[in-house]
N, C-alpha and C positions, 0 to 999 in steps of 0.2 A: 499556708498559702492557698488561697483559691485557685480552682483549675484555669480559670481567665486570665491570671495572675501569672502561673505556670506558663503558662503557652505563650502569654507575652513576651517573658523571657527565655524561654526554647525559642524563639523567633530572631528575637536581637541577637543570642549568640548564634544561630546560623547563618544570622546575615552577615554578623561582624566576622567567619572563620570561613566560610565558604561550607564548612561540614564538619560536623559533631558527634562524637560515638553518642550511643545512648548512655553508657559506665558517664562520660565525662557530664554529660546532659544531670543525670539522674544524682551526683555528687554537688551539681550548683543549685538544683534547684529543692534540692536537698529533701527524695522522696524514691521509690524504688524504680527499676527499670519499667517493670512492668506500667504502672502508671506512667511515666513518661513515654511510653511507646505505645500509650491509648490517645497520649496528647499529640505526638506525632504523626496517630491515625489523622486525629480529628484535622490538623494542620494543614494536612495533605489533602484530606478531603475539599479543602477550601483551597486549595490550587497555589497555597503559600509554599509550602517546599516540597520534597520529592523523600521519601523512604529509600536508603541503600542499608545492604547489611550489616545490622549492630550501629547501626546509626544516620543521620537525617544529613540530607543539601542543600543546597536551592536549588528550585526546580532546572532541569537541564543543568543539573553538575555536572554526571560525568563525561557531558562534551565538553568542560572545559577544566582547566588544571589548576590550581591552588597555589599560589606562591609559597614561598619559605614563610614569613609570618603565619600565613593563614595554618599552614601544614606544621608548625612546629606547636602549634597548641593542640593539635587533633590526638588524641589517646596517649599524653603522654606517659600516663604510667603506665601504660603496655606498653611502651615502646623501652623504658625504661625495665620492665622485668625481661624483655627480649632481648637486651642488650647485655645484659646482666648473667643470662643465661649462656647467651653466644661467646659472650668472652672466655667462655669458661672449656670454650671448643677450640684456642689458638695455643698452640704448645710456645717455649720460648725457642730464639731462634730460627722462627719459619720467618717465607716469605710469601705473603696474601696481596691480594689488590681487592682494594675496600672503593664499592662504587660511591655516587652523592644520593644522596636522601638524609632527613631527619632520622630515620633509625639507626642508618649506620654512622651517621654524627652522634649520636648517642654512644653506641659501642667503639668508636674511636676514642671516648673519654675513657672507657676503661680499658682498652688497648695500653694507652700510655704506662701501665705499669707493666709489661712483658717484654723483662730484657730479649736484648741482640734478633729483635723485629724488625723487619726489614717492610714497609707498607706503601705498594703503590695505589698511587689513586687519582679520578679526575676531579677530585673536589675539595674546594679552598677550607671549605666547612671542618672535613676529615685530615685535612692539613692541620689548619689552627689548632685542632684539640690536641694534635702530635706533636703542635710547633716546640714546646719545652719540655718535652721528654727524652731525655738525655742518652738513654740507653735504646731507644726507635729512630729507626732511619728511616724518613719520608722523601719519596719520589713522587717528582708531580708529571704529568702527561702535559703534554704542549696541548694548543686548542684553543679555540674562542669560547670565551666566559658568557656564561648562562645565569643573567639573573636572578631569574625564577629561582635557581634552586643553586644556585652558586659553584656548578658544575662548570667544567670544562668541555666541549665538544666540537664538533666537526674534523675533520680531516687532522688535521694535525695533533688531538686526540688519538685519534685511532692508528696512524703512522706510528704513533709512539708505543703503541703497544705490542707492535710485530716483532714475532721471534723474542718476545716475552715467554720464560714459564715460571709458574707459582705455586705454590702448591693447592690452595682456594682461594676464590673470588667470593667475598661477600655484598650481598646485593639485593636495595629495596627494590619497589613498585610500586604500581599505583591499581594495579591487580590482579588475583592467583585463583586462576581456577586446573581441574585436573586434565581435564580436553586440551586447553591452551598453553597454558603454564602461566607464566609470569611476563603482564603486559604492562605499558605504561602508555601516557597519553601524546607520548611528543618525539616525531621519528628522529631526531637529532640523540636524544637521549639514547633512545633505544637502540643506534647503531653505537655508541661508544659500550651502552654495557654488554652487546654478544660479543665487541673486541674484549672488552674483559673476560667474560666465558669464554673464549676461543684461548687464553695466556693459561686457566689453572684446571688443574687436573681434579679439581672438585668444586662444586658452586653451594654453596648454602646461601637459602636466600631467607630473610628476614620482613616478614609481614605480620600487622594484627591481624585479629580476627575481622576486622571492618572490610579489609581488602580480600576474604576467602570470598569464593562465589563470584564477582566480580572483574568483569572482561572490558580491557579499553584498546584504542585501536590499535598500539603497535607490539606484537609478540616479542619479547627480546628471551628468553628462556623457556625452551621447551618443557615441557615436562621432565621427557627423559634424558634432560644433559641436569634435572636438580636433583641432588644428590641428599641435601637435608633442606628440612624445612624448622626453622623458630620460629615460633607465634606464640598466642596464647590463648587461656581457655576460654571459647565462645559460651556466653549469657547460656543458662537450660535450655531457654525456649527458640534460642536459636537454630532450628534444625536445619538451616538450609547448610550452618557453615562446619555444623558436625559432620555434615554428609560428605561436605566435599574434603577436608579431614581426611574419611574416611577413601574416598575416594583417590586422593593421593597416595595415601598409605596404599592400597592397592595396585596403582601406579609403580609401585618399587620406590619413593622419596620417604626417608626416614624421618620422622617427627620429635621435634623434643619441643614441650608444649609448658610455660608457666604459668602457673598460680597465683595472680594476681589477691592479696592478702585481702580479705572478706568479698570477694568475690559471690557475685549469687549463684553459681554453680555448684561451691563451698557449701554455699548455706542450704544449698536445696537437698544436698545428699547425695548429688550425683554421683555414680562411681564412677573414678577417674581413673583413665587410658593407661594404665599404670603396668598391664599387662601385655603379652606378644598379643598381635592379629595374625590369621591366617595367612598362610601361604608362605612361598619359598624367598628369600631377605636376597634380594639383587647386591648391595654396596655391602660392605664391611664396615664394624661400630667405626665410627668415627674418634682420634683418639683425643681423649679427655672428655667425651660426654657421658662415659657410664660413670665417673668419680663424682660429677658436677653437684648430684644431690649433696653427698657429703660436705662439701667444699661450703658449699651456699645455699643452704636451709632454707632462703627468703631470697628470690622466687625459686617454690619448689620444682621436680622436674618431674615429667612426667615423657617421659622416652619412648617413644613409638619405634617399634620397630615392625619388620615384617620378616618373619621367620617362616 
């Protein structure tokens, strides 16, 4: 495929999604990331779309928010090894409140196999995947229904969450840096998920690597009320989103980080995070993340801790 050819269509799938990792980019137009993020230079160059990390929008994205279609084709096999991985953090028994987003509608589908779960949530999405799961009981939060992302919100949302407690809230974004924590673009949103964080006594939040580095306008999760972090492993040449990684780690937030199968970070040699980082470990392992690799070989894990 010629490079004219390329960028033509890096063009129509960013118009048609609103935004595109570069992994999903570099898998349609079937050629490495690296090339695909020289064609994304040139793109940008010419004032067609805007560069975010690990992947492309149209220009002036991140003032504006993505629906559920557009959002649910963005990364989704990272979103799929992240969900994969995180399930692997829910013992049977517990009681969690899982917010709305595509990732954690992802890990709601494999929720459904952990008897005597008890799952609240604001979102129809996170409902549906539990609706015929026999042995999980779903709560839903009262609240005006959200569109965009088929969430529940406003006041009667968040009433319904008082004098809630859980034992974790799992919970996306729309972006995770280490100064701010975890933002999102819509303050409706953003007050139903700190009433989530405000019911569980731990938050793990679930983001790619697309969303590290990336600040939108409304903070719903400090840094220091997150507890872990799932993602997974940013492209080599990404250093902006290794830093901030590390950066968290730093912070006291635990990492468990997947392996997305031929990965170019695989293929490049990098050594992975596979080891403790410095300094003194704030939270205590979380229980079922240190078994996780055994359990599920595919996506591997890679467990950050700060010891």
């Amino acid at each position: 495929m010629f490079a004219a050819e390329r960028r033509q269509l890096i063009l129509e799938m960013v118009r048609a999604n609103g935004a595109v990792s570069l992994r999903e980019l570099a898998r349609v137009v079937q050629t490495s990331e690296v090339t695909v993020r020289r064609d994304v230079r040139a793109l940008e160059a010419e004032g067609l779309l805007d560069r975010r990390h690990g992947g492309a929008v149209l220009p002036g994205g991140l003032t504006r928010e993505s629906g559920f279609p557009q959002k649910s084709h963005l990364a989704t096999a990272e979103k799929t090894a992240i969900a994969d991985l995180a399930a692997g953090l829910v013992d049977e028994g517990e009681a969690i409140v899982v917010g709305a987003g595509t990732t954690t509608q992802e890990l709601a589908r494999r929720l459904a196999r952990v008897p005597g779960l008890t799952v609240v949530t604001n979102s129809l999405l996170v409902a549906q995947a539990l609706a015929h799961a026999n042995r999980v009981e779903v709560v839903m939060t009262g609240g005006t229904l959200r569109g965009s992302n088929y969430g529940l919100v406003g006041s009667g949302a968040e009433q319904s969450l008082h004098g809630l407690r859980v034992s974790r809230a799992f919970l996306s974004g729309a972006g995770l840096t280490a100064e701010r924590g975890l933002s999102t673009s819509n303050m409706l949103c953003a007050s139903v998920d700190r009433a989530l964080v405000q019911a569980a006594a731990e938050v793990v939040v679930l983001a790619d690597h697309t969303k590290l580095g990336t600040d939108t306008m409304f903070q719903t999760v400090p840094t220091d009320l997150i507890t872990h972090l799932v993602t997974d492993e940013p492209p080599s040449d990404d250093e902006r989103a290794g830093a901030e990684l590390q950066a968290l780690a730093d912070r006291g937030v635990r990492l468990a980080v997947a392996s997305l199968p031929g990965a170019d970070a695989l293929a490049a040699g990098r050594p992975r995070r596979d080891g403790p980082l410095p300094g003194p470990r704030r939270h205590q392992p979380l229980r079922g993340a240190q078994p996780l690799g055994a359990e599920q070989p595919t996506p591997r894990l890679a467990d950050v801790r700060r010891r």
